[in-house]
PDB file of N, CA, C and O in Angstrom, chain B, residues numbered from 101:
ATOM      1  N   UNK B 101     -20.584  -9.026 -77.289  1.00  0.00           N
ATOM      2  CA  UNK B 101     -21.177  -8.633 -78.540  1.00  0.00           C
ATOM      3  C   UNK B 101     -22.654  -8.974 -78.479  1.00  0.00           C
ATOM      4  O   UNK B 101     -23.123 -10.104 -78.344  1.00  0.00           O
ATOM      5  N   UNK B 102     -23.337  -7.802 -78.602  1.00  0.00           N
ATOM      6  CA  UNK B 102     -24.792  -8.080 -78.704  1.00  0.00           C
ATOM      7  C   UNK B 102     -25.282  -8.748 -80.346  1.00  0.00           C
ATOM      8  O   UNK B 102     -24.701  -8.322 -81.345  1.00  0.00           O
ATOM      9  N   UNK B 103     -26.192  -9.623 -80.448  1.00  0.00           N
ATOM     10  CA  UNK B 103     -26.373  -9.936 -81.870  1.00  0.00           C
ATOM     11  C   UNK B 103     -28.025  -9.806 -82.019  1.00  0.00           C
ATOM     12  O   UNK B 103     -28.840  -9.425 -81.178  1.00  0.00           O
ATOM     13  N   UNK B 104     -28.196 -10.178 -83.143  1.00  0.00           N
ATOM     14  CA  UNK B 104     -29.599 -10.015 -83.231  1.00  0.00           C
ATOM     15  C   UNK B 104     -29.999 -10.704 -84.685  1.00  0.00           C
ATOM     16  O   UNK B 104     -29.377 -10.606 -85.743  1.00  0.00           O
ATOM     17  N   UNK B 105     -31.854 -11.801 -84.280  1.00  0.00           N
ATOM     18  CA  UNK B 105     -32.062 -12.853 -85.656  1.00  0.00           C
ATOM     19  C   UNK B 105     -31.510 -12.167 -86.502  1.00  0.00           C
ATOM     20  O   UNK B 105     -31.440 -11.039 -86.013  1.00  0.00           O
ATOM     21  N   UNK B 106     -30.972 -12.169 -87.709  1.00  0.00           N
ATOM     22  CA  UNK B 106     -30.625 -11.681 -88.945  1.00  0.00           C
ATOM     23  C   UNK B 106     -32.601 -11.742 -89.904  1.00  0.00           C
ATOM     24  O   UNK B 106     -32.882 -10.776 -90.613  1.00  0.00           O
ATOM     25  N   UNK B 107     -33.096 -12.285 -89.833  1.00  0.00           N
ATOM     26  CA  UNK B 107     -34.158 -12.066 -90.405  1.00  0.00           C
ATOM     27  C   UNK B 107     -35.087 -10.960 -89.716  1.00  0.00           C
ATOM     28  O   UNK B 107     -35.704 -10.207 -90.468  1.00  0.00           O
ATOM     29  N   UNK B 108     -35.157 -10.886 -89.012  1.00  0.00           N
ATOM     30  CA  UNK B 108     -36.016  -9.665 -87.781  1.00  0.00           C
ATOM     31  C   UNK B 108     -34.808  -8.200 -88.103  1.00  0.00           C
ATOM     32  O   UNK B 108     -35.188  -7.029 -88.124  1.00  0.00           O
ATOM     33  N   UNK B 109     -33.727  -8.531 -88.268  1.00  0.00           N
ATOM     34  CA  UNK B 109     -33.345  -7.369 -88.220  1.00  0.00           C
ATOM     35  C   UNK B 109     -33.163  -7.184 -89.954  1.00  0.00           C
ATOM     36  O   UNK B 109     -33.196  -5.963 -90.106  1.00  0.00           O
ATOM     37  N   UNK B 110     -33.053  -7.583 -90.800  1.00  0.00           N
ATOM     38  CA  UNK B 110     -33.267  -7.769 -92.116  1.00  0.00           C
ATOM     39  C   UNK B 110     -34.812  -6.779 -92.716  1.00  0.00           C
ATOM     40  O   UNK B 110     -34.819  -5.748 -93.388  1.00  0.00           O
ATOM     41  N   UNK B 111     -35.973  -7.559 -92.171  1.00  0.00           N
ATOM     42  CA  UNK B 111     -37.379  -6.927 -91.799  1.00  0.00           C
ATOM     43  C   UNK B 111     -37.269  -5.626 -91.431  1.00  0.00           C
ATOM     44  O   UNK B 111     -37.743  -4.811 -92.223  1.00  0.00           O
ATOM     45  N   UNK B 112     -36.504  -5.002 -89.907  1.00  0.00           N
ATOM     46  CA  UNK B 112     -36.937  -4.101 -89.580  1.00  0.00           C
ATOM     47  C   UNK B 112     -35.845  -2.977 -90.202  1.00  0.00           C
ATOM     48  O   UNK B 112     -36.024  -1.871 -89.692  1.00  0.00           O
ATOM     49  N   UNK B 113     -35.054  -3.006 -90.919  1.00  0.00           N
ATOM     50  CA  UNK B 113     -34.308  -2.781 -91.838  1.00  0.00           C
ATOM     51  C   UNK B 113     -34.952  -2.267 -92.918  1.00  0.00           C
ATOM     52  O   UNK B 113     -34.820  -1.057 -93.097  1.00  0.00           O
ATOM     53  N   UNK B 114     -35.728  -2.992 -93.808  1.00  0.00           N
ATOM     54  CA  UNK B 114     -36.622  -2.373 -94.995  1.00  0.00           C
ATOM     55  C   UNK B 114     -37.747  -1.858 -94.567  1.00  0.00           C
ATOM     56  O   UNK B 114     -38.058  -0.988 -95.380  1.00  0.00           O
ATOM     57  N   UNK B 115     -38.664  -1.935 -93.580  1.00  0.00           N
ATOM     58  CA  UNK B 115     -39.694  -1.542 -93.015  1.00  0.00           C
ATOM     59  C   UNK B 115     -39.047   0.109 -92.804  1.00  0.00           C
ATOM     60  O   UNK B 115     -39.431   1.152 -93.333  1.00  0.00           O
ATOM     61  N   UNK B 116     -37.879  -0.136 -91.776  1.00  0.00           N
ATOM     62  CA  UNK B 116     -37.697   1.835 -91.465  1.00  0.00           C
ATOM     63  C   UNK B 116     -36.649   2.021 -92.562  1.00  0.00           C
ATOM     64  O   UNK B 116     -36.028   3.044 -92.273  1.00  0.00           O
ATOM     65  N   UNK B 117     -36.230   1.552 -93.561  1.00  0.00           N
ATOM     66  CA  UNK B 117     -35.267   1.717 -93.910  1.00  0.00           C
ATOM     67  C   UNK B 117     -36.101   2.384 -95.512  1.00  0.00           C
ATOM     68  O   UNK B 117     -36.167   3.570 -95.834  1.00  0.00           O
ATOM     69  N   UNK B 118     -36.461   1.606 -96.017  1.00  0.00           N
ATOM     70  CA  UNK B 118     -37.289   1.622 -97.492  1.00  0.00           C
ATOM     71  C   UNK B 118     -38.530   1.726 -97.212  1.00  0.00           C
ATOM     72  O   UNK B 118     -38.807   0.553 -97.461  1.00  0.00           O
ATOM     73  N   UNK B 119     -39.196   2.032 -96.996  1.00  0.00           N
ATOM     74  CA  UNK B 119     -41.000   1.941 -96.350  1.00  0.00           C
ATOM     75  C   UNK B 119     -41.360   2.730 -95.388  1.00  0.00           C
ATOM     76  O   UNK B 119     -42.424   2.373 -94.882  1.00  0.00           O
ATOM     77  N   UNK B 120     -40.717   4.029 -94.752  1.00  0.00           N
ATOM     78  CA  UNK B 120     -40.782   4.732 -93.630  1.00  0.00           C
ATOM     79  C   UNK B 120     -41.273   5.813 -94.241  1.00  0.00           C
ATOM     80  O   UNK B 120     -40.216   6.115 -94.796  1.00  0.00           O
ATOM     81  N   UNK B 121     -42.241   6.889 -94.696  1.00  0.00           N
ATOM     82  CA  UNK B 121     -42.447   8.486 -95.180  1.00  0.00           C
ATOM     83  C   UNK B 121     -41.056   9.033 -94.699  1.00  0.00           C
ATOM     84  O   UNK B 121     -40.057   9.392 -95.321  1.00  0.00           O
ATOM     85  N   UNK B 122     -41.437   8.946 -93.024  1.00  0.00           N
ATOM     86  CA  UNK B 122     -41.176   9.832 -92.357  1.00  0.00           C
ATOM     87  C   UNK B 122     -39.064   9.965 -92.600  1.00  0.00           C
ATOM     88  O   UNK B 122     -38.420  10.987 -92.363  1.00  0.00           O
ATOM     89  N   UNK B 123     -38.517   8.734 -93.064  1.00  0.00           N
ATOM     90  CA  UNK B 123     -37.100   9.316 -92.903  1.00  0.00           C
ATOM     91  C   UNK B 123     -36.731   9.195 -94.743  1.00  0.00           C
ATOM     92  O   UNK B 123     -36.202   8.350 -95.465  1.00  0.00           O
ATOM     93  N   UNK B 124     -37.357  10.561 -94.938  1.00  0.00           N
ATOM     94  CA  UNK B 124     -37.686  10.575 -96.877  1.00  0.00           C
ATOM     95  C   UNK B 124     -36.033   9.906 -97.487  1.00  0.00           C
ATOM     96  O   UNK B 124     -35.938   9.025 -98.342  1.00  0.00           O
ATOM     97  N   UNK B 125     -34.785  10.630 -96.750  1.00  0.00           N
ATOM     98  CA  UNK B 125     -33.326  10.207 -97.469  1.00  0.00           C
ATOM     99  C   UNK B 125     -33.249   9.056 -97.248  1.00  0.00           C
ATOM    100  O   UNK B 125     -32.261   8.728 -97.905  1.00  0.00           O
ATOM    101  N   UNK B 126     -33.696   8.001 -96.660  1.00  0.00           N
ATOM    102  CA  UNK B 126     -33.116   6.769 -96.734  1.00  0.00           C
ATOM    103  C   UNK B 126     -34.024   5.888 -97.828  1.00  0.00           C
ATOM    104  O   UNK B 126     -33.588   5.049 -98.615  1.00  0.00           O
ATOM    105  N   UNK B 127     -35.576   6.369 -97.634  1.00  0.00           N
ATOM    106  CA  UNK B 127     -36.019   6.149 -98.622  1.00  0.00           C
ATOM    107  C   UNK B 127     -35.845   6.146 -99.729  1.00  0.00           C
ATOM    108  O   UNK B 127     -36.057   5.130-100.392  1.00  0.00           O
ATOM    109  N   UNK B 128     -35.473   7.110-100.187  1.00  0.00           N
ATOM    110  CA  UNK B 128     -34.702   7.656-101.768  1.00  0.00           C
ATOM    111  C   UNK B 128     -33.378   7.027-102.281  1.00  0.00           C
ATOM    112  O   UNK B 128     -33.168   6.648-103.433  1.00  0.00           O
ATOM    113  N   UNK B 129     -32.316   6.970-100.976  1.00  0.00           N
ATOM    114  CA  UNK B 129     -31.319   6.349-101.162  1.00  0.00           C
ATOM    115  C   UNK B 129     -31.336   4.363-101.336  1.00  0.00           C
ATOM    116  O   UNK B 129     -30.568   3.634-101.963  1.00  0.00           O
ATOM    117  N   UNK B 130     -32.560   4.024-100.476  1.00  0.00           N
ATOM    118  CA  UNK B 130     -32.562   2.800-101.001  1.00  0.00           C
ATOM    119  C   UNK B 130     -33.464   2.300-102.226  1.00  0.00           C
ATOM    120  O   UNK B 130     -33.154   1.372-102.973  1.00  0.00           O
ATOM    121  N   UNK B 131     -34.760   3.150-102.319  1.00  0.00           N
ATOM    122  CA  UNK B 131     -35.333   3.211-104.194  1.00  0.00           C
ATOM    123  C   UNK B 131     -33.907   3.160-105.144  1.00  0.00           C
ATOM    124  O   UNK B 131     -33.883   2.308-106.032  1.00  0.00           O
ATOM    125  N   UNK B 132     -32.656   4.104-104.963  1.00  0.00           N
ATOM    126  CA  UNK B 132     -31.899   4.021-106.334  1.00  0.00           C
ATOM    127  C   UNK B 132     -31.409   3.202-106.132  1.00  0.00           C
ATOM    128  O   UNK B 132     -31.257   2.526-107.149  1.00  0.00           O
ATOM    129  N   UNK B 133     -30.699   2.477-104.659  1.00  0.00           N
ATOM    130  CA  UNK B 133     -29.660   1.230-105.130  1.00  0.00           C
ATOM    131  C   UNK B 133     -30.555   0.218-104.965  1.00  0.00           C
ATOM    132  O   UNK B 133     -29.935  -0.788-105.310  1.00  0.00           O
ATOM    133  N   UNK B 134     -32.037  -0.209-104.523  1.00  0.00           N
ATOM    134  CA  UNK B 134     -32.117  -1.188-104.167  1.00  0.00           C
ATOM    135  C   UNK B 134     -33.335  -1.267-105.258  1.00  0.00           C
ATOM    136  O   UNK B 134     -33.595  -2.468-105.331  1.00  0.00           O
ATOM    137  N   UNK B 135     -34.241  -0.515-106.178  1.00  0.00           N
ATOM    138  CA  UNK B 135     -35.025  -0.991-106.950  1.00  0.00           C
ATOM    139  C   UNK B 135     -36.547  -0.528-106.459  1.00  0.00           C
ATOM    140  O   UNK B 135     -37.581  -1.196-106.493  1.00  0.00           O
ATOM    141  N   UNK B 136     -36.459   0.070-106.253  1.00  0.00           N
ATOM    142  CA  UNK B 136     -37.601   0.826-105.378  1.00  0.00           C
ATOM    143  C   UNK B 136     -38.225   1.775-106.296  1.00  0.00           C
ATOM    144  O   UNK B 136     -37.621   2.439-107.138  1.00  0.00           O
ATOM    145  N   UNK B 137     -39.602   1.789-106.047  1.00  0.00           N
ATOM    146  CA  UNK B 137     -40.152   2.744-104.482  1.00  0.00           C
ATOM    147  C   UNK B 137     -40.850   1.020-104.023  1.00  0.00           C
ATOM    148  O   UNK B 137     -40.995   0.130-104.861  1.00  0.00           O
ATOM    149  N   UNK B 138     -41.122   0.905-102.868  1.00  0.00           N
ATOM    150  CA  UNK B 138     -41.326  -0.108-101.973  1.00  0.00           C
ATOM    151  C   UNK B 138     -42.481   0.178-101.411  1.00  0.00           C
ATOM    152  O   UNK B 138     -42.694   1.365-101.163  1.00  0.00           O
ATOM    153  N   UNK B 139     -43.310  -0.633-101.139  1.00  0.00           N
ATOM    154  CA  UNK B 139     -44.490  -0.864 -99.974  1.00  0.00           C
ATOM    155  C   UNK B 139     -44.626  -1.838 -98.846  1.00  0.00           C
ATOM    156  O   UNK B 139     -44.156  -2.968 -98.980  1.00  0.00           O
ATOM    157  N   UNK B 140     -45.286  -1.455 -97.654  1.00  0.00           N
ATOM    158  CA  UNK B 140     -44.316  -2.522 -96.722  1.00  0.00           C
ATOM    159  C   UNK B 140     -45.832  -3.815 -97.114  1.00  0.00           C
ATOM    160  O   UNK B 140     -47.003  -3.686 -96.754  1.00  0.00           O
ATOM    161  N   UNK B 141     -45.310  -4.791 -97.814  1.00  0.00           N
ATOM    162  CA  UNK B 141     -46.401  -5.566 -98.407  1.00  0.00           C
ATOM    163  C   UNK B 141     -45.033  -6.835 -98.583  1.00  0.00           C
ATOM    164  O   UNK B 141     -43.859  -6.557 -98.829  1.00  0.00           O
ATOM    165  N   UNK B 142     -45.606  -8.239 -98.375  1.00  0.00           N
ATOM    166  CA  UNK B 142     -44.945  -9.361 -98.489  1.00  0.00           C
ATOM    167  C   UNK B 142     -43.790  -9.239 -99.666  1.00  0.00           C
ATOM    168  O   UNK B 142     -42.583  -9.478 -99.662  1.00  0.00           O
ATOM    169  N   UNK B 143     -44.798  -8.711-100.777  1.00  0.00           N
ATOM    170  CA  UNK B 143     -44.241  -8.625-102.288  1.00  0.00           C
ATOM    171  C   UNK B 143     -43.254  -8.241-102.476  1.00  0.00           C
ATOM    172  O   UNK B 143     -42.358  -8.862-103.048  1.00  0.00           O
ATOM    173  N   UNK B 144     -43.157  -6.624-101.841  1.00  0.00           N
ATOM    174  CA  UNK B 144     -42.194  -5.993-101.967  1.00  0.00           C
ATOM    175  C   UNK B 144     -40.924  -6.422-101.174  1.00  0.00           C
ATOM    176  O   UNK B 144     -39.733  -6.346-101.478  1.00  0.00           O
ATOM    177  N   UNK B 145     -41.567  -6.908-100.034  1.00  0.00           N
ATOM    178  CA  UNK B 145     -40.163  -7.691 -99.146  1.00  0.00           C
ATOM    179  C   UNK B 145     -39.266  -8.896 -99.597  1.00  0.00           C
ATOM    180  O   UNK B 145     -38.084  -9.154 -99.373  1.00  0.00           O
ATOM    181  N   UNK B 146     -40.258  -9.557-100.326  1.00  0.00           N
ATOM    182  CA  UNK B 146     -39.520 -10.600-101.436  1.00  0.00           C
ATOM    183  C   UNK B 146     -38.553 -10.297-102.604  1.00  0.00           C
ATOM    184  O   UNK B 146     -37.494 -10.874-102.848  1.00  0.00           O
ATOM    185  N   UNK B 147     -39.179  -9.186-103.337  1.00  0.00           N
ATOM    186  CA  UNK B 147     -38.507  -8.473-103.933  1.00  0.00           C
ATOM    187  C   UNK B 147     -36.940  -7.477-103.805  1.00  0.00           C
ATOM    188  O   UNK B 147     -36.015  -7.403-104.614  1.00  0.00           O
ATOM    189  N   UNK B 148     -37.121  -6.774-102.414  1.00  0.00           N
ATOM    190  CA  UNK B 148     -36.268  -6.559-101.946  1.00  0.00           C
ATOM    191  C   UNK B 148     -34.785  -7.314-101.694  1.00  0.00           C
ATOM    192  O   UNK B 148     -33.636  -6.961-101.960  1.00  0.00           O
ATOM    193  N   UNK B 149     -35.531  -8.922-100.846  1.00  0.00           N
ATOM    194  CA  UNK B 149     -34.689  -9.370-100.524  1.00  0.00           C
ATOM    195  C   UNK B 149     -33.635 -10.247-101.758  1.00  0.00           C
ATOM    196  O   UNK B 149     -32.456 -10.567-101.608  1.00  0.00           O
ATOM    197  N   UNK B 150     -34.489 -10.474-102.923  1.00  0.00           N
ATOM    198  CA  UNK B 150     -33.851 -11.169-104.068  1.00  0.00           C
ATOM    199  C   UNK B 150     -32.608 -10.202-104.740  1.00  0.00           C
ATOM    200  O   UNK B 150     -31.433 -10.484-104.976  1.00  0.00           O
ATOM    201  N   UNK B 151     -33.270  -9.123-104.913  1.00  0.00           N
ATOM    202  CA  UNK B 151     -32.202  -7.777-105.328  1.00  0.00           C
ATOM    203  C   UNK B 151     -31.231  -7.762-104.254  1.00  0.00           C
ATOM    204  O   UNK B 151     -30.210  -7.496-104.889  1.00  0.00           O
ATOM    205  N   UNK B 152     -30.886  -7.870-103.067  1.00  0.00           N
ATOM    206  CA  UNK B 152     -30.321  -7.867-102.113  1.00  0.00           C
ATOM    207  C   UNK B 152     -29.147  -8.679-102.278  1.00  0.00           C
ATOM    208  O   UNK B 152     -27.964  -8.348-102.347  1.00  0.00           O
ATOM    209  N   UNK B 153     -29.939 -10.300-102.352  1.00  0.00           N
ATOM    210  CA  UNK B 153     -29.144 -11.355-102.768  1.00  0.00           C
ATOM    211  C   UNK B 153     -28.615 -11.462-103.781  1.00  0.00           C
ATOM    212  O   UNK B 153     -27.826 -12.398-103.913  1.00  0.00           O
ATOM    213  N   UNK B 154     -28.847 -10.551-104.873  1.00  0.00           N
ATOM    214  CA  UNK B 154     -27.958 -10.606-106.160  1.00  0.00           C
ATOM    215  C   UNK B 154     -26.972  -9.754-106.341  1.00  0.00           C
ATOM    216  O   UNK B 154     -25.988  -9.898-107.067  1.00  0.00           O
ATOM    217  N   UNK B 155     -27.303  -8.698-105.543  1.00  0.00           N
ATOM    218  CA  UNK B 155     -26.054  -7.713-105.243  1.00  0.00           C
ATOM    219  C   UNK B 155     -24.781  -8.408-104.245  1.00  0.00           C
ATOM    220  O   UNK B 155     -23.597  -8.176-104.487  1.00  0.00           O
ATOM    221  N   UNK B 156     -25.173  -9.179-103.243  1.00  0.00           N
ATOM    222  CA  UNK B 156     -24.613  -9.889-102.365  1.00  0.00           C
ATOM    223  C   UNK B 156     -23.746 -11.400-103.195  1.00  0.00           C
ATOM    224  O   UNK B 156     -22.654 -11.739-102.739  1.00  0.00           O
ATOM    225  N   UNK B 157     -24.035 -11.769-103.757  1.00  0.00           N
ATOM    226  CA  UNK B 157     -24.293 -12.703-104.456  1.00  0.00           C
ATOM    227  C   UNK B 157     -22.890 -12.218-105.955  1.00  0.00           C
ATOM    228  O   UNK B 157     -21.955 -12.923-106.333  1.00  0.00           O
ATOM    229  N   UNK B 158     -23.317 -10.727-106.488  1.00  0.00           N
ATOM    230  CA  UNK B 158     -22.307 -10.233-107.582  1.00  0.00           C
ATOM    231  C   UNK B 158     -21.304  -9.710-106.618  1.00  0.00           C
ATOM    232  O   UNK B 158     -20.417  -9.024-107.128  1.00  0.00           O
ATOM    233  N   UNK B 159     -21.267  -9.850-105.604  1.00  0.00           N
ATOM    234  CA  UNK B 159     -19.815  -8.678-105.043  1.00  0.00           C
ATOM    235  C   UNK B 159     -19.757  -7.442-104.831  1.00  0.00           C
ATOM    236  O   UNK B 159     -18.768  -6.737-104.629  1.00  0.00           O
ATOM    237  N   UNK B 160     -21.571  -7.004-104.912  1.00  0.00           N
ATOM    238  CA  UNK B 160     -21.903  -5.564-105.115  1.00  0.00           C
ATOM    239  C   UNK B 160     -21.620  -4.898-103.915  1.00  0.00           C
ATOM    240  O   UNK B 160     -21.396  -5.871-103.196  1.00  0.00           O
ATOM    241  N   UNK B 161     -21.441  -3.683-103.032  1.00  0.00           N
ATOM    242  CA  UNK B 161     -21.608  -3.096-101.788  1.00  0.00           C
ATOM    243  C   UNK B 161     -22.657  -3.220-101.562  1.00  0.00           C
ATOM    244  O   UNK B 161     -23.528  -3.118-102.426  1.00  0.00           O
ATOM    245  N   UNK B 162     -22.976  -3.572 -99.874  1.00  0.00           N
ATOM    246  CA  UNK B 162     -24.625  -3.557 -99.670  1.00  0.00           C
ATOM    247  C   UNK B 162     -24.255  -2.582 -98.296  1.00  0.00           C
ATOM    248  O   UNK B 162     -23.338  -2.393 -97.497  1.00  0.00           O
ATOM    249  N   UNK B 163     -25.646  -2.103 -98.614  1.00  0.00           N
ATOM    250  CA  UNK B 163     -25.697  -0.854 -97.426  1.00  0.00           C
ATOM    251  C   UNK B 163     -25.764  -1.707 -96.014  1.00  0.00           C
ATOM    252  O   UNK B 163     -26.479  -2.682 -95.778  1.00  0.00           O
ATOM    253  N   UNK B 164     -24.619  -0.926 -94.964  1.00  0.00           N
ATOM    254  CA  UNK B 164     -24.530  -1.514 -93.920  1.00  0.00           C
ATOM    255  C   UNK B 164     -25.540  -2.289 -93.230  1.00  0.00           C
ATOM    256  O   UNK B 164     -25.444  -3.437 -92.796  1.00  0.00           O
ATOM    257  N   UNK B 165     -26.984  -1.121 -93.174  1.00  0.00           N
ATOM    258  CA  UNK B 165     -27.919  -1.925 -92.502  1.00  0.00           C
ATOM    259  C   UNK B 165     -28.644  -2.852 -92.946  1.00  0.00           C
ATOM    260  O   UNK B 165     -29.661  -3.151 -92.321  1.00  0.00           O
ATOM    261  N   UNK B 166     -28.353  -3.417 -93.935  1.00  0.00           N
ATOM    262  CA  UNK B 166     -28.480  -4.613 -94.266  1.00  0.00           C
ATOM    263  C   UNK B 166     -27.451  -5.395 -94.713  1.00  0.00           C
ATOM    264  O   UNK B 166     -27.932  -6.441 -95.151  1.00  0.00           O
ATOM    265  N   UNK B 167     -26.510  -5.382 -94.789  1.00  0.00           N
ATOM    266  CA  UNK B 167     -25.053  -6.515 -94.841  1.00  0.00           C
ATOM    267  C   UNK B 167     -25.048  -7.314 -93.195  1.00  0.00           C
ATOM    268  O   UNK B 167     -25.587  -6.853 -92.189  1.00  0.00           O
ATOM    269  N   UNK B 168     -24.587  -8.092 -93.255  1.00  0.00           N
ATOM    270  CA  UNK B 168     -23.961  -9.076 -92.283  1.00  0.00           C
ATOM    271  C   UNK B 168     -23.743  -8.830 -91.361  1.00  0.00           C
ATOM    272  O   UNK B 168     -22.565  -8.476 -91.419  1.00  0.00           O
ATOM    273  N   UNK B 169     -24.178  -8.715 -90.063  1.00  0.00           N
ATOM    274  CA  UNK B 169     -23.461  -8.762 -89.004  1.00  0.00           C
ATOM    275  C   UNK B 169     -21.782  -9.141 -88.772  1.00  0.00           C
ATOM    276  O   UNK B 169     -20.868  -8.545 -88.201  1.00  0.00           O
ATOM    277  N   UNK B 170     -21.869 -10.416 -89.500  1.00  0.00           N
ATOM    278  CA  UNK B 170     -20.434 -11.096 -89.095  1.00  0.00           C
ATOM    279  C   UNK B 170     -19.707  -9.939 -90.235  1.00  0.00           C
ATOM    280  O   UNK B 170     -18.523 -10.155 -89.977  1.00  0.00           O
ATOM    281  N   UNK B 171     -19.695  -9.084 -91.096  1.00  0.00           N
ATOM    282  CA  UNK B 171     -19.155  -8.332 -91.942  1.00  0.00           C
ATOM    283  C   UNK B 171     -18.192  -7.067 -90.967  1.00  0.00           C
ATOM    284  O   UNK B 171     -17.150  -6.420 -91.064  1.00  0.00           O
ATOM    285  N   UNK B 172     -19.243  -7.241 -90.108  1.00  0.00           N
ATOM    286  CA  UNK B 172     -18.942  -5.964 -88.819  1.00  0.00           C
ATOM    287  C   UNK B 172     -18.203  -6.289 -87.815  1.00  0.00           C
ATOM    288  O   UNK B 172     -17.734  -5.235 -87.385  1.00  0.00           O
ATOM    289  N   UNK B 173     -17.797  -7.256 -87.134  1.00  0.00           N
ATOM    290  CA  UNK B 173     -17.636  -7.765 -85.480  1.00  0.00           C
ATOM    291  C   UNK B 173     -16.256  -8.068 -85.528  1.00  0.00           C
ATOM    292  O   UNK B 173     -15.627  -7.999 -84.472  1.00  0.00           O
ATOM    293  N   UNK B 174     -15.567  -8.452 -86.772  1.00  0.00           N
ATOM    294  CA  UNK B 174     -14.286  -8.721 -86.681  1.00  0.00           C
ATOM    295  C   UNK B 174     -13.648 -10.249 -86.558  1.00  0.00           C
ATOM    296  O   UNK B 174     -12.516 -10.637 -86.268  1.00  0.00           O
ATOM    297  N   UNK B 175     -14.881 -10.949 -86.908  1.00  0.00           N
ATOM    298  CA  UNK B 175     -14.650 -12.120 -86.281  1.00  0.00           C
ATOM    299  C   UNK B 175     -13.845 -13.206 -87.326  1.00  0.00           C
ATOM    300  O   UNK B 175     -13.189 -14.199 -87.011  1.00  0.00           O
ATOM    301  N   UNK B 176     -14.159 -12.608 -88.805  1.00  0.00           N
ATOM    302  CA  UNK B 176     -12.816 -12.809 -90.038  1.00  0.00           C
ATOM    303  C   UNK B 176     -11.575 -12.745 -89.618  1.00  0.00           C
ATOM    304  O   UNK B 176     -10.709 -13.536 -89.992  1.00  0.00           O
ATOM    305  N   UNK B 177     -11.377 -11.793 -88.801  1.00  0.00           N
ATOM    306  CA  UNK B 177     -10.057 -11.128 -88.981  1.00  0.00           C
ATOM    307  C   UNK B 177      -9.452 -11.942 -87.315  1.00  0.00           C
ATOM    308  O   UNK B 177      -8.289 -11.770 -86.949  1.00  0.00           O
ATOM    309  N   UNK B 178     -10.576 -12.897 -86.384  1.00  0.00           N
ATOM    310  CA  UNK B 178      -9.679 -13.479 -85.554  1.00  0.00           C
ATOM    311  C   UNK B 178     -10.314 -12.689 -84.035  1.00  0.00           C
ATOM    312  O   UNK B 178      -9.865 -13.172 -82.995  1.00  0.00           O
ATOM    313  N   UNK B 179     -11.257 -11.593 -83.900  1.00  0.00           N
ATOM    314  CA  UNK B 179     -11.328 -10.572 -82.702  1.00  0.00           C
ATOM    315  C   UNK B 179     -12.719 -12.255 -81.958  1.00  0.00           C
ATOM    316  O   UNK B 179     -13.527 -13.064 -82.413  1.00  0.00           O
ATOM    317  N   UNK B 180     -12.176 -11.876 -80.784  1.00  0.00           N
ATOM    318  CA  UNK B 180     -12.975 -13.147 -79.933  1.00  0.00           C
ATOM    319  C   UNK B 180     -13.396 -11.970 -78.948  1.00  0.00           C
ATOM    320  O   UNK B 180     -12.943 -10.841 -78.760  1.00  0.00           O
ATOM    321  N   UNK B 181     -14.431 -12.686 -78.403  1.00  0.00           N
ATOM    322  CA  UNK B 181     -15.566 -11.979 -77.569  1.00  0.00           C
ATOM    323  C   UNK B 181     -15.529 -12.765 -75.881  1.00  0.00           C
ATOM    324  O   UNK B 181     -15.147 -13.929 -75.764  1.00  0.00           O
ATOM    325  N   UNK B 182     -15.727 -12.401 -75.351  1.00  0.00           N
ATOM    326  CA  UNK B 182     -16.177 -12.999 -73.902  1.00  0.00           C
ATOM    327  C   UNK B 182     -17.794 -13.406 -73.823  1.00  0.00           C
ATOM    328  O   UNK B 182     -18.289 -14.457 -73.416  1.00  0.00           O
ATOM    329  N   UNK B 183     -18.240 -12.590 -74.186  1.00  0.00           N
ATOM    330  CA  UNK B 183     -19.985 -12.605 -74.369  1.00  0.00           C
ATOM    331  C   UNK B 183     -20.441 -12.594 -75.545  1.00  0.00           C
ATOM    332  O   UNK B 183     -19.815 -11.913 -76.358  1.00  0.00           O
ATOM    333  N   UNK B 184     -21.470 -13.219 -75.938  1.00  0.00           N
ATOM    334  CA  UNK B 184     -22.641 -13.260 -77.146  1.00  0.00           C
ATOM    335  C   UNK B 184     -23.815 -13.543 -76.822  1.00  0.00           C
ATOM    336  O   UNK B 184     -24.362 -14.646 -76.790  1.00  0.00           O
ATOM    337  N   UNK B 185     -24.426 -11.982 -76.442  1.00  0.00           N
ATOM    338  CA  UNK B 185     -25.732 -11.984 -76.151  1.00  0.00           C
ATOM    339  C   UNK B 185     -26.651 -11.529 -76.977  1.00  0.00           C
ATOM    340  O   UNK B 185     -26.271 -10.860 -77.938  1.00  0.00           O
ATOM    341  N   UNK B 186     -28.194 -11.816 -76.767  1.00  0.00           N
ATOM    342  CA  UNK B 186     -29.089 -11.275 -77.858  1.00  0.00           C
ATOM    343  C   UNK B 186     -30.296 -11.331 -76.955  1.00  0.00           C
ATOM    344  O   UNK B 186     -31.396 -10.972 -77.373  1.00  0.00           O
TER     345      UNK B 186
END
């Protein structure tokens, strides 16, 4: 299982995710659930991430590319790895 910091990938997450022109639907789709429109500016990343945590926090769905790694890998449910690289 490849992994990766959760904060770096968190970052590059709202950067292409909420803050990109160029991929306009994800943009749009994360302005309505996440509180947007966004600028890639400290502020807005703070902001982001608090809304994030309160959705996370109420039990809300959070969009994959930003939920948990460990949400994904199986590792709740008991699945063991040979490797954990990053």
């Amino acid at each position: 299982m490849f992994v990766r910091n959760p904060y770096v990938r968190l970052l590059s997450g709202f950067l292409d995710k909420a803050c990109n022109p160029h991929v306009e639907s994800w943009v749009t789709l994360i302005n309505d659930d996440y509180g947007g429109p966004y600028k890639s500016t400290p502020e807005d990343f703070a902001r982001f991430v608090k809304i994030l945590m309160s959705r996370f926090d109420n039990g809300e769905p959070i969009n994959p590319h930003f939920s948990r790694l460990f949400d994904h890998c199986g590792l709740a449910n008991g699945m063991r790895y040979d490797l954990y690289l990053k």
